[in-house]
Structure formats: C-alpha cells, structure tokens
N, C-alpha and C positions, 0 to 999 in steps of 0.2 A: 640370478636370484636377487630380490632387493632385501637391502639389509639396514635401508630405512626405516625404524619401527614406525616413525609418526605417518612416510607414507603406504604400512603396511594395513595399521588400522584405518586410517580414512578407505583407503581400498576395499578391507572387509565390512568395513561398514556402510561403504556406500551399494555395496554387494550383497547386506542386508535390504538395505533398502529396498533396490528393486528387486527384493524378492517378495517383497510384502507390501507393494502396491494395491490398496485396496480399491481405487477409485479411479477418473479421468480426471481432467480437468476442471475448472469451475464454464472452460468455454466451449463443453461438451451441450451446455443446455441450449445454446446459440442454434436454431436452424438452418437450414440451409436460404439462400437468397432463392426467391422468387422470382421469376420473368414477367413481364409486364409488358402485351400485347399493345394495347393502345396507345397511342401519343398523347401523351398531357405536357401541358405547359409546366413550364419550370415554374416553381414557386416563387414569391418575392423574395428577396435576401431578409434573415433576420437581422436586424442590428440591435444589439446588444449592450447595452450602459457599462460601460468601466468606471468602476468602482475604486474611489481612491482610498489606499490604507496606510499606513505610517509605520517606521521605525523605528522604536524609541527605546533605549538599553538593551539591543538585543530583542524586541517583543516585536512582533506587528501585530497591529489592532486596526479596526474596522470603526467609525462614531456612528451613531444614531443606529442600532439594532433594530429598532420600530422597523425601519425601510429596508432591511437586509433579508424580510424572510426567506426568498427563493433561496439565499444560500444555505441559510440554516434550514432548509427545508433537505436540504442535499448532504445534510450532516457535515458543512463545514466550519470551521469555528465553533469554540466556544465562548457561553455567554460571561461577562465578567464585568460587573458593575450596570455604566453606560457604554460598554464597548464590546465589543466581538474580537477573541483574540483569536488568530491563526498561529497553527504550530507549523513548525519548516517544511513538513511535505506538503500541505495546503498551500504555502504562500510561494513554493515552487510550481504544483501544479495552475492555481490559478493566474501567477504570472506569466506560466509557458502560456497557458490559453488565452492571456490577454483580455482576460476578466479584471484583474486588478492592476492598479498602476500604486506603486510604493515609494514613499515619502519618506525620507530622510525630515522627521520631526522638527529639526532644527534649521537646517539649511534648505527644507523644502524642492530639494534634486531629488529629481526619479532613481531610482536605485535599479540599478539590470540585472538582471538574474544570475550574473557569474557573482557578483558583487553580493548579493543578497547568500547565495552558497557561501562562499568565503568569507562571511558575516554569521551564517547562525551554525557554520560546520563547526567551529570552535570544540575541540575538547570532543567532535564526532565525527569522527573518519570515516565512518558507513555510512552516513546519512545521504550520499548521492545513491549509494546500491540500492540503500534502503527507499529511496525514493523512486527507483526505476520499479519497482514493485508496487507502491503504493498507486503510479500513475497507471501503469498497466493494468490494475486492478479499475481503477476511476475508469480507465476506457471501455474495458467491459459491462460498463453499468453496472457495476457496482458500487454501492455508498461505504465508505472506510473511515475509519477512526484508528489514533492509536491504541497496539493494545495494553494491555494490564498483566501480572505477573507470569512474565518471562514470552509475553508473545508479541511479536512487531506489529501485529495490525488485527482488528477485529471488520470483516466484512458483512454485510446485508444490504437486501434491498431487492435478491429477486427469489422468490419463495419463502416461504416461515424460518427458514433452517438459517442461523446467523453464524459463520463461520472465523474459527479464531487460526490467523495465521504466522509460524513459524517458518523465519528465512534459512534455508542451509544453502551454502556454498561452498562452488565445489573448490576440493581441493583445503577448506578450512576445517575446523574440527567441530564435531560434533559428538552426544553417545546418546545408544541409544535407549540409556537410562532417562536422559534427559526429555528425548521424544516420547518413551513411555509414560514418563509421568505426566508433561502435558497432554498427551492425548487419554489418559483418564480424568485430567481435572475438565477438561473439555467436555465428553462426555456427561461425566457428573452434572455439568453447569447443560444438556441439553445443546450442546455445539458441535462443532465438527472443529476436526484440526485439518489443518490446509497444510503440505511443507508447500514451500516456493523456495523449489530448487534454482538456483542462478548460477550460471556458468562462465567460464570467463571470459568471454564474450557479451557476456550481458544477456544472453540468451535466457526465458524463464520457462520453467515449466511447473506444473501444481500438481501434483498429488494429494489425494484425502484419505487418511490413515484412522483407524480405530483401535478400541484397546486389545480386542479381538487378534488383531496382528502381529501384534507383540510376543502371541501365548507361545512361548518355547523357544523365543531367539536367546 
C-alpha cells in the first residue's frame, strides 16, 4: 500500500484523467500519406534567408519589421516600436531551424542555442519542457503564441476552432479544480482546452477536454 499522500493523489488524479478523455489528439486531423505512382523529379532545394536578431538585456529583437512579414505572418514575434521581439520559445525554435542567426548586441558573436537557453532560462526552469511542447506544436502546423491567464500556449491555424493549451506533467501536481476552471473559461471565450500531457521521457500526448467532463468528478 503506498502511504505517499502526494503520490496517492497525482495517482488519482491522473486516473481521473483518463477517465474523462473527451478527445484525440490535435494530430488526429493529419491524414494518412498518399502513394505516388509516377516518377517526378525532385524539386529544387529551397534556400531560405537567415535572418539576423540580437540580444540585448535579455530581449531578442528582429530590426526593420517592414521586411519580416513571412514571419509575422506565422505568428511569431511581436510587434514593438521599430522592432519585432521574440519571446524564448520562438527564438529557440527558429534558432533550432536555422532561420535566425543571434547576436550578442554588443560584442556582435553568434550566440548558440545552449548559450541562448542558459541566457533567457533565468528565474524559468521549465522553459526547455515548456518548449518541447511549443515546437512539437510548431511542427504539426500549427501557429502558437503564449498563452494568457493560467494557460502555456494558445494554438491556431488549422480550422476556425483556436485552442488554449494546458502543460501537465507527469508525476507533478495538478487539480482538477484548476482544469475545471480553465476548461470553462476556454469554452466561454469559444476555445478548446488542449492538456499536453508530457512524460518523463519527454514523451507528449494531447487530450481535449470540455466542461462537460468535469460533471461529477
């Protein structure tokens, strides 16, 4: 018998959980790949402009906005002044992709991606987990933003429906007070709640819950 209280509840709770799986994944809409009889030629390679941005007190920012539409087309950066600033999961993810090359403002050295983590993790210890979510999201075509009270990221970009997403981890604490409620203010605002369960492995999986689910836990 475990005589753990803290992991008797995550236990029950996580045992609520998937009992009130309302939904698949967001990578349920994906279909299946096509076979392709004929021989075509391979495309030409695209090459793609790397984008120089800067580090300056902890910020990176992006100059001249006028010529950045594609990005902000893609929802990333926001706009601020004459500059485009990215927040730490954009200036991860578009550094892994090798869209943007980052500038130490002052001394003008490229900053590399561990250096750039170790630079804006400060004071945020989840910000790598929270980032294996955000990219995982970005690969499924989906456009992400941070989100707003109490959710890590707000999703859209493929159908009308824009979805606000909740990290739980396993093995960390959650209740399911706290899910009820955002999955009613979700609703109210016309959204979906998304959890992004992450496991310790780094493994994700998404569930979409309603207020519906809640009724009697």
């Amino acid at each position: 018998m475990d005589h753990d209280p803290k992991k008797r509840i995550a236990n029950r709770q996580l045992a609520c959980l998937n009992g009130f799986i309302a939904a698949g994944s967001p990578a349920d809409s994906l279909g299946p790949l096509e076979t392709e009889t004929k021989v075509q030629e391979a495309p030409a390679p695209v090459v793609v402009e790397v984008l120089e941005a800067y580090l300056s007190k902890g910020v990176v920012f992006l100059r001249d906005p006028g010529k950045l539409m594609d990005l902000r087309e893609k929802a990333f950066g926001t706009l601020t002044g004459d500059r485009i600033v990215l927040n730490p999961y954009e200036t991860f993810y578009l550094v892994e992709k090798k869209r943007v090359n980052v500038l130490d403002e002052k001394t003008r050295k490229t900053k590399t991606l561990q250096e750039l983590v170790t630079r804006l993790s400060v004071g945020k210890p989840a910000i790598w987990t929270k980032y294996l979510v955000y990219r995982d999201l970005r690969d499924r075509g989906y456009l992400v933003r941070e989100g707003e009270a109490g959710y890590d990221f707000e999703s859209f970009g493929k159908g009308a429906m824009r979805r606000l997403v909740s990290i739980v981890y396993e093995g960390g604490e959650s209740t399911l007070e706290k899910l009820a409620r955002l999955s009613a203010k979700a609703n109210k605002d016309g959204k979906d709640l998304v959890l992004a369960v992450i496991d310790r492995r780094t493994d994700i999986v998404y569930y979409t819950l309603n207020p519906e689910t809640f009724q009697g836990q």
